[in-house]
N, C-alpha and C positions, 0 to 999 in steps of 0.2 A: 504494500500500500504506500500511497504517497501524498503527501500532504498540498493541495493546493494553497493558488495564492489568498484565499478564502478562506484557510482553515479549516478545509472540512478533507479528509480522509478518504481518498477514491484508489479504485482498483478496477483496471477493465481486463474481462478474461473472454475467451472465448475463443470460435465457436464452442459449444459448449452441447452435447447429446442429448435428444430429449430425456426424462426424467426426473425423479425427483432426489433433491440433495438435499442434505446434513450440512451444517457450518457451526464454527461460534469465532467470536474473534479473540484472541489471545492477548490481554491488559496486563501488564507488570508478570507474566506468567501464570494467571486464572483465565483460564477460561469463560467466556461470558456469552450469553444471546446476546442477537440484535435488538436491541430496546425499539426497533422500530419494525421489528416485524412480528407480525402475533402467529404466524405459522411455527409451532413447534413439533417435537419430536423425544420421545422419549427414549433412553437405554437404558440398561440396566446401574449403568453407572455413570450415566449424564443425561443431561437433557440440550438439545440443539436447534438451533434454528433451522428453519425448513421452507426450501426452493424449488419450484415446480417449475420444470422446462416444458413447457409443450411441444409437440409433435409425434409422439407416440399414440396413436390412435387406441389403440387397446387400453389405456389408463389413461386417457385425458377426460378430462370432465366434458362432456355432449351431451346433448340435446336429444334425450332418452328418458326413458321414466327409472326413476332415482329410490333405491330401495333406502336403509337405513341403520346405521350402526349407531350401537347404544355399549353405553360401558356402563357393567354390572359388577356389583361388588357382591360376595357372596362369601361365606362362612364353610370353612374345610375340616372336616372334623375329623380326620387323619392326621393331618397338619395342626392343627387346635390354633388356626387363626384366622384371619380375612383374608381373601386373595381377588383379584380384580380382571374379568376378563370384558373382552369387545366380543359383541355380537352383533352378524349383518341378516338383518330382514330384506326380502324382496321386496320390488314393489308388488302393491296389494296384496302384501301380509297383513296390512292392519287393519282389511277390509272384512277378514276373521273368517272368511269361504278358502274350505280348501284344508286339508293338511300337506305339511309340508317338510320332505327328509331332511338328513342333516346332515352337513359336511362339519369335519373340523379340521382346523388348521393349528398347525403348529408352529412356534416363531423360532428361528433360527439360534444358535451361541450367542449372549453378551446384547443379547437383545430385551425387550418385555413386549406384551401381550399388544403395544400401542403402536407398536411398529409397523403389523402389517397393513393398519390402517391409514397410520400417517404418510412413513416410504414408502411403503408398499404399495400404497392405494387398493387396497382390497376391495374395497368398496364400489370404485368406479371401474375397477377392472370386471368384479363380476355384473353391474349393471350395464355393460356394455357386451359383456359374453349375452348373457339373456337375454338385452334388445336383440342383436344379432342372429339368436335360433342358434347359438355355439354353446350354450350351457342351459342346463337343468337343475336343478337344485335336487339334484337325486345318490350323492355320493354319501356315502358311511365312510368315516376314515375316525377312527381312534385316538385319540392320542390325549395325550396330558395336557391342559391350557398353562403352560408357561411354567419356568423351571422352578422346583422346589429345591434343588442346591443338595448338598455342594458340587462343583462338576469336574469330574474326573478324564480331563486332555491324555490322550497318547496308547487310549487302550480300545485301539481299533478291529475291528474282527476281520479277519481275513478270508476270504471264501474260502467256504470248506472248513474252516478252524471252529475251535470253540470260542463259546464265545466269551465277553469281557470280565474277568474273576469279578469284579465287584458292578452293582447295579445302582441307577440314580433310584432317592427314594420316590414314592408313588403321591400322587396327590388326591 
């Protein structure tokens, strides 16, 4: 970055790929958001400013009918505490006709549960699969909403091998 004759703080990058990005800016060596931008982004161990590049059609925000994610806090009685996940409803789920299957996703290492919805775009990725006639909301996929810790790097299973001596706990 470099200081104009204004005193204000500019930096031009680019071209730059469609999607969405993560920043913060770096003050005396803390990390900080942009105070001027209210798009954020959660991690497991920060939280970031957040930058949408358009042009990826598959995850740009269009001019489609727009389902809904909501974040739910809920009580883990395995766990004996609160834990906090995102749920996306189609459109006209809230029209109450219909049942409807369930997919779940899971969010990747060093992330939390806000991610797939912030980076990710989950949300507009699948309302534009279902405008489209490319997705149904008909998958089962299992899996635990977000890591209950601690997490164990470097104990990969190899095809064919057994698998990892120790297991994450279950949520």
């Amino acid at each position: 970055m470099t200081k104009s004759a204004e005193g204000v703080w500019e930096v031009t990058i680019g071209p730059i790929d469609p999607g969405a990005y993560r920043y913060n800016f770096d003050v005396d060596d803390v990390a900080v958001i942009d105070p001027r931008n209210a798009s954020t982004s959660e991690s497991n161990a920060n939280v970031w400013s957040l930058v949408h590049v358009p042009g990826a059609d598959f995850m740009d925000t269009r001019e489609v009918p727009h389902g809904a994610v909501a974040e739910v806090t809920y009580y883990s009685t395995s766990l004996k505490r609160f834990r906090r996940m995102h749920v996306y409803t189609p459109p006209g789920y809230e029209s109450g006709k219909g049942q409807y299957p369930i997919f779940y996703l899971l969010h990747g290492a060093f992330d939390c549960d806000d991610s797939w919805t912030s980076v990710g775009r989950a949300g507009f990725i699948l309302d534009n699969l279902i405008a489209a006639g490319k997705a149904k909301l008909r998958w089962w996929w299992p899996c635990r909403p977000g890591h209950t810790g601690p997490f164990g790097f470097g104990r990969v299973r190899r095809p064919g091998g057994p698998p990892p001596t120790s297991s994450p706990r279950t949520s």
